[in-house]
C-alpha positions in Angstrom: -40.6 -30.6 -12.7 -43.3 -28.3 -14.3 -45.8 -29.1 -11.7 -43.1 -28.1 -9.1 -42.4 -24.8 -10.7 -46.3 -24.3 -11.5 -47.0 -24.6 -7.3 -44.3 -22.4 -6.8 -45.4 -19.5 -9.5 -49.2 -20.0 -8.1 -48.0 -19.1 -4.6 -45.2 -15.8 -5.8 -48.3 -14.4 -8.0 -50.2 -14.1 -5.1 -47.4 -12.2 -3.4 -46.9 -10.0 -6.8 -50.0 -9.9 -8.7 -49.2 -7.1 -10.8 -45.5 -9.0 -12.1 -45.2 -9.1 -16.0 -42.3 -11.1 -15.9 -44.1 -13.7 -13.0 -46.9 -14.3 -15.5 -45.2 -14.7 -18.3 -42.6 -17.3 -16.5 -46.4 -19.0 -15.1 -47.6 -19.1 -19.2 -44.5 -20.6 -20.1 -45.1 -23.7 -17.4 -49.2 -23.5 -18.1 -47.7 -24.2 -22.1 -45.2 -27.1 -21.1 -48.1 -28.6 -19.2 -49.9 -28.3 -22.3 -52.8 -25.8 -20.7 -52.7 -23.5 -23.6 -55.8 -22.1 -22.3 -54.4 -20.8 -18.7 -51.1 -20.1 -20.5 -53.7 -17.7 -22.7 -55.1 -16.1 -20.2 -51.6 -15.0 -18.5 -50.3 -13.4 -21.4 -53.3 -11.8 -22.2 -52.9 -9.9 -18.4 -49.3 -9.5 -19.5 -49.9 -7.5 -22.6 -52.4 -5.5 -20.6 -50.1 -4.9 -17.6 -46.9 -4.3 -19.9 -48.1 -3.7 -23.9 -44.2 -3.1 -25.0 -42.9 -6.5 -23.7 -42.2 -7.8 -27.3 -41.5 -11.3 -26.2 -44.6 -11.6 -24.0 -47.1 -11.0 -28.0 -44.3 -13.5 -29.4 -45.4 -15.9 -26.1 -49.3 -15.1 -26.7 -48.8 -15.4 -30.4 -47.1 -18.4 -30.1 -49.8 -20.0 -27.5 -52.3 -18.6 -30.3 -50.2 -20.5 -33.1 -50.3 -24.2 -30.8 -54.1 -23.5 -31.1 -54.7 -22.9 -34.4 -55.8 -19.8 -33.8 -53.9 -17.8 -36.5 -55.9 -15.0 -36.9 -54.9 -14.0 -33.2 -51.2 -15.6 -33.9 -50.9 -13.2 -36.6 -52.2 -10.0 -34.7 -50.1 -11.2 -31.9 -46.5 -12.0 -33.4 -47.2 -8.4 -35.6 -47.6 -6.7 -32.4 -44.4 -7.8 -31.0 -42.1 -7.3 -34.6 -43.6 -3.9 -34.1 -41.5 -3.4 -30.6 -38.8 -5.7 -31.8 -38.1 -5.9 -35.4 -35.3 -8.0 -35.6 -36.6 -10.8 -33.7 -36.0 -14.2 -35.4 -38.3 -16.3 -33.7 -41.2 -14.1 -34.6 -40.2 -13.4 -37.9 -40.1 -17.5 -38.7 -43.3 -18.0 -36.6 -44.9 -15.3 -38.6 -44.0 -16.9 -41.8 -45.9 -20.5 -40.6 -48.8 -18.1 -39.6 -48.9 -16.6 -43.2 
């Protein structure tokens, strides 16, 4: 099924490069296909295109996290409480980061 869905977001980013919420959805599949990397890479273009998303930094931060890269986890799940303080998932994600 991810592969399915990872065809399909390949060919609608073409049509809508500039989507926040199509890359993020592609970064979701690129992580359940366990292609941190690409999944990276999208979010990173989603918090450029749209910085006040707060679930797209708890997305990077949590791709961050899956890499062991909690330096960048940190920065990224901060970022996000910052937008949207009351946000569980972040707050316990934080707390394995710290």
């Amino acid at each position: 099924m991810p592969d399915k869905a990872l065809e399909q977001y390949l060919i609608t980013i073409k049509l809508k490069p500039d989507s926040a919420l199509i890359r993020n959805n592609l970064a979701a599949v690129y992580q359940a296909l366990n292609m941190s990397d690409k999944a990276v890479s999208e979010l990173q273009t989603v918090v450029a295109l749209k910085p006040n998303i707060a679930e797209a930094h708890f997305n990077l931060g949590l791709a961050y996290y899956r890499m062991g890269q909690m330096d960048k986890a940190r920065q990224e799940l901060t970022a996000g409480l910052k937008i949207k303080p009351y946000d569980q998932r972040a707050q316990q994600l934080l707390r394995n980061v710290n």
